[in-house]
GUDO-442841 format. One record per residue (C-alpha): residue in one letter; x, y, z. Coordinates in steps of 0.25 Angstrom, whole numbers, padded with zeros to 4 digits, always signed. Example, Ala and Ser with C-alpha at 12.3 -4.5 7.8 and 13.67 -1.06 7.14 Angstrom:
A+0049-0018+0031/S+0055-0004+0029/
END
This chain:
X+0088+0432+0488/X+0074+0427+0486/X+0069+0413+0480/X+0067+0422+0467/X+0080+0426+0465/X+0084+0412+0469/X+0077+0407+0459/X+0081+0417+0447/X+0096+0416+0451/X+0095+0400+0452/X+0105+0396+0441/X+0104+0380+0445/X+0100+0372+0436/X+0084+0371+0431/X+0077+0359+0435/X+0066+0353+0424/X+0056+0348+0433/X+0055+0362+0437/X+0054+0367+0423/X+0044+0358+0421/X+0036+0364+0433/X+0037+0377+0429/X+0027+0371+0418/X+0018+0365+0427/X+0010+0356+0419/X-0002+0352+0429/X-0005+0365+0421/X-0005+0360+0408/X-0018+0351+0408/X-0029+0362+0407/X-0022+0369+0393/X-0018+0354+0387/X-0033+0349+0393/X-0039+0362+0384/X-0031+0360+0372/X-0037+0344+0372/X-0050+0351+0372/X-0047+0358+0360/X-0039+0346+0354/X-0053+0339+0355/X-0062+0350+0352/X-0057+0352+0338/X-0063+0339+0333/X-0049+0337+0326/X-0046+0321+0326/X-0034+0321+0335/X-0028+0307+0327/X-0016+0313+0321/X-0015+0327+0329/X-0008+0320+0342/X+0004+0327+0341/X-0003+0341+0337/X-0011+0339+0350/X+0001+0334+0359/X+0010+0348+0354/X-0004+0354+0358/X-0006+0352+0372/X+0010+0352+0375/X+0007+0368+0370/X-0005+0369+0377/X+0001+0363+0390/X+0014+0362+0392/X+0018+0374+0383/X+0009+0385+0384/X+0003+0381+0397/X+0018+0378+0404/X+0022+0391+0398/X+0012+0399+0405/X+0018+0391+0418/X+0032+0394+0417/X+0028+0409+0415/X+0020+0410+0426/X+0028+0404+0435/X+0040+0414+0431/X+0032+0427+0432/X+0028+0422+0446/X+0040+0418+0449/X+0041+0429+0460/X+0028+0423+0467/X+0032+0411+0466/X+0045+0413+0475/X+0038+0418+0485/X+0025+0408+0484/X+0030+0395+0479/X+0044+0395+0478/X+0046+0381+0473/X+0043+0382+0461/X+0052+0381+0448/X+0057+0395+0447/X+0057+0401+0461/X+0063+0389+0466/X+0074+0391+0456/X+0069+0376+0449/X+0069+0384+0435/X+0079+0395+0438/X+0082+0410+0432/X+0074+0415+0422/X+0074+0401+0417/X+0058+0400+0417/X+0056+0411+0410/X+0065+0406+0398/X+0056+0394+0400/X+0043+0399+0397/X+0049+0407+0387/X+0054+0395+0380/X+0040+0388+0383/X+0034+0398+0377/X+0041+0398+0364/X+0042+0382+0362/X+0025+0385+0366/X+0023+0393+0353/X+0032+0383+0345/X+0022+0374+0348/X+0011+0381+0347/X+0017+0386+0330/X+0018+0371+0327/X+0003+0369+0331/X-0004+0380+0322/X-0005+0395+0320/X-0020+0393+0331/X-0011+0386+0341/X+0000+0396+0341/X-0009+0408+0343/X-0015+0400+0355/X-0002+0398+0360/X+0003+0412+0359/X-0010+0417+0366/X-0008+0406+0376/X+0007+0410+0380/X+0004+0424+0380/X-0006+0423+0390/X+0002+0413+0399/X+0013+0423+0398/X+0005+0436+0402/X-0003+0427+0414/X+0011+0429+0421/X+0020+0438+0415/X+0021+0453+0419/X+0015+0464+0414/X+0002+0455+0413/X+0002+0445+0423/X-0013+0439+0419/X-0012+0431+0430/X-0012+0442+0440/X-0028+0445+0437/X-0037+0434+0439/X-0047+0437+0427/X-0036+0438+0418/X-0026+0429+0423/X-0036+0416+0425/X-0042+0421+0411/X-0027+0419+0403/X-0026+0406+0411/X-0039+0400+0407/X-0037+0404+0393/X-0024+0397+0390/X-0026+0384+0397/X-0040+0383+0391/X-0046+0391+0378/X-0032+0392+0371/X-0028+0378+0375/X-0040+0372+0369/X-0039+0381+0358/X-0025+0377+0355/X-0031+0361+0354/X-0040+0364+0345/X-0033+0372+0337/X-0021+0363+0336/X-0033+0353+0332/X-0039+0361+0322/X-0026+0368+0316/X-0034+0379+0316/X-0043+0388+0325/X-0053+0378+0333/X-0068+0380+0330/X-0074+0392+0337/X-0083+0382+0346/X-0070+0378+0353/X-0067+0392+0354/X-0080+0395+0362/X-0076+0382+0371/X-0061+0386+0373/X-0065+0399+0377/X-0074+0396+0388/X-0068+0384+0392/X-0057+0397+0394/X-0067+0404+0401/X-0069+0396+0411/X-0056+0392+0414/X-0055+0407+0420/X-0063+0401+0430/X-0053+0388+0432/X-0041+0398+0434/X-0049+0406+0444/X-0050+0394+0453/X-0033+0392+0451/X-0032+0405+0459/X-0039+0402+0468/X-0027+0395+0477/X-0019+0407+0476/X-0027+0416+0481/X-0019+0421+0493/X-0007+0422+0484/X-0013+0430+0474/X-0018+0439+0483/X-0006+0443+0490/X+0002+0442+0476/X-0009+0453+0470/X-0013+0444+0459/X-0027+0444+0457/X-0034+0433+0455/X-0047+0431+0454/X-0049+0424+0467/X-0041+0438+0475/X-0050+0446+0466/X-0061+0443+0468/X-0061+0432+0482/X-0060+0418+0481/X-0077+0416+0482/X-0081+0425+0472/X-0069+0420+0461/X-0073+0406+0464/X-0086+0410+0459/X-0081+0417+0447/X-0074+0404+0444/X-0084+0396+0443/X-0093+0406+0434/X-0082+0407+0425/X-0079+0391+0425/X-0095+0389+0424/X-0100+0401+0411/X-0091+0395+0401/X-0094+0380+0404/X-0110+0384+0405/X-0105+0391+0388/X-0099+0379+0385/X-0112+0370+0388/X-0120+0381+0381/X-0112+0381+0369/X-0111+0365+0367/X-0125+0364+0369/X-0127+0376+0359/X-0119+0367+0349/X-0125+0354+0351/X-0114+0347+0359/X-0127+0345+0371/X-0119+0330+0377/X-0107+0339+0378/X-0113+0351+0384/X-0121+0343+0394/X-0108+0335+0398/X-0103+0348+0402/X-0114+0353+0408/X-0112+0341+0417/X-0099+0345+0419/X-0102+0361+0422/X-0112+0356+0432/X-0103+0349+0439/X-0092+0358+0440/X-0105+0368+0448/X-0105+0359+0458/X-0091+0360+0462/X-0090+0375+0461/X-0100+0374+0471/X-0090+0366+0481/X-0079+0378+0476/X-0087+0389+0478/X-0088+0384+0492/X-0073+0388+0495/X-0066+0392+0483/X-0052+0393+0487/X-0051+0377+0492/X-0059+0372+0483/X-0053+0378+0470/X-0043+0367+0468/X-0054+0357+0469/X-0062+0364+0460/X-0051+0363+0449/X-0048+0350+0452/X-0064+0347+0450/X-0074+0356+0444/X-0061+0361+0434/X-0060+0346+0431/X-0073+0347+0424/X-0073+0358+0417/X-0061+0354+0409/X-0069+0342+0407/X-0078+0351+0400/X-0069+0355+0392/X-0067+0342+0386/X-0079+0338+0384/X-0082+0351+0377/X-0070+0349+0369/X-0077+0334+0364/X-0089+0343+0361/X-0085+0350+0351/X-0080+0341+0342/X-0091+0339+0335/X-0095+0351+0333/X-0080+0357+0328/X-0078+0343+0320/X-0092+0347+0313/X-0087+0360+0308/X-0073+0353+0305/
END
């Protein structure tokens, strides 16, 4: 019998830690950081809104983001005995079909939450979890194409994240300037996930996903990366400039340069220095994002 079936005919008893792996929450901190992006780029006072904002990033974060986990790691199930059979569910941690009640469950408690937060949240939410589900699940499986796979990713954990804190700010549909923002920050997160691949190349090639690293080779994705990291951070500074922010489009000008510099060293060798990229150059990019965040407050408190 194989470790699979060993798992799915485990009847002992489930362990929480396990449970609590399967949510992996070292994955929570890009959708929670967007969604405080989006808290501080409605301009809304937060005195008062604490617990709006805590419900918040436990949807962004723990919810929806640890939904997305525990369904990706039961449709890979499969792979994952073969690859990495410690973890929760080929190890028989979190036995049976137990997972897959789990991410149900999480799901629905996710759009619970998500009701109790506003109509512009909910709808968020349900875009969100549909997407997390088809990056995994059969027929769809996003996550097997590298365009559209690292596409759903980057827009769960960054635009609708930060359109979710601003929405649950504004208790209404943010202002179309963090609209813009959101979606390129979005953008170039594409480029973000592309570097994530980049350590399971040889997996992914014998497994027939297609990443974009197998598609098109590890140098020429790398490349493609940093284009698609670079265009939407060069529209951010264009667009702050545009609209009078200049401190803050400067700042992040400072910011953008800097992250060139060390795509230099990553195009060098791409596959060893990806994780060092993301552990660097990544880092200040989501400093970006802050500090955009802070810029336009005065521009959507002015309107408010």
């Amino acid at each position: 019998m194989s470790r699979l079936a060993v798992s799915e005919a485990a009847t002992g008893r489930i362990q929480p830690a396990a449970m609590v792996e399967l949510l992996k929450p070292i994955t929570w901190f890009a959708p929670m950081w967007a969604f405080a992006c989006g808290v501080v780029s409605s301009g809304v006072p937060l005195e008062g809104q604490w617990p709006v904002i805590l419900a918040g990033v436990v949807l962004a974060g723990p919810l929806v983001c640890g939904t997305s986990q525990i369904a990706n790691d039961w449709f890979d199930r499969h792979v994952d005995a073969i690859n990495e059979p410690g973890r929760p569910i080929p190890s028989g941690r979190v036995p049976g079909r137990v997972p897959f009640y789990f991410a149900l469950c999480w799901t629905a408690l996710s759009l619970v939450v998500a009701a109790l937060l506003g109509p512009w949240v909910l709808g968020a939410a349900v875009f969100g979890l549909v997407l997390a589900w088809a990056y995994s699940a059969p027929p769809l499986r996003l996550k097997e194409e590298g365009w559209r796979g690292c596409a759903a990713v980057a827009l769960c954990y960054e635009g609708l994240a930060w359109f979710t804190g601003a929405a649950v700010m504004a208790a209404a549909l943010p202002d179309w300037r963090i609209l813009v923002v959101a979606a390129l920050y979005s953008a170039g997160a594409h480029g973000i996930m592309t570097l994530n691949d980049f350590k399971a190349v040889e997996g992914d090639r014998r497994m027939g996903i297609r990443s974009l690293p197998v598609r098109l080779g590890v140098r020429l994705a790398a490349r493609v990366a940093c284009v698609v990291m670079a265009l939407p951070q060069l529209a951010v500074i264009g667009f702050l400039w545009i609209w009078g922010q200049h401190g803050f489009a400067l700042a992040i000008a400072l910011l953008f340069l800097a992250q060139l510099v060390l795509m230099l060293r990553l195009l060098r060798d791409p596959k060893a220095y990806a994780p060092w990229y993301n552990a660097t150059g990544t880092t200040l990019y989501v400093i970006g994002m802050m500090v955009t965040a802070f810029a336009l407050v005065p521009l959507v408190g002015a309107v408010a």
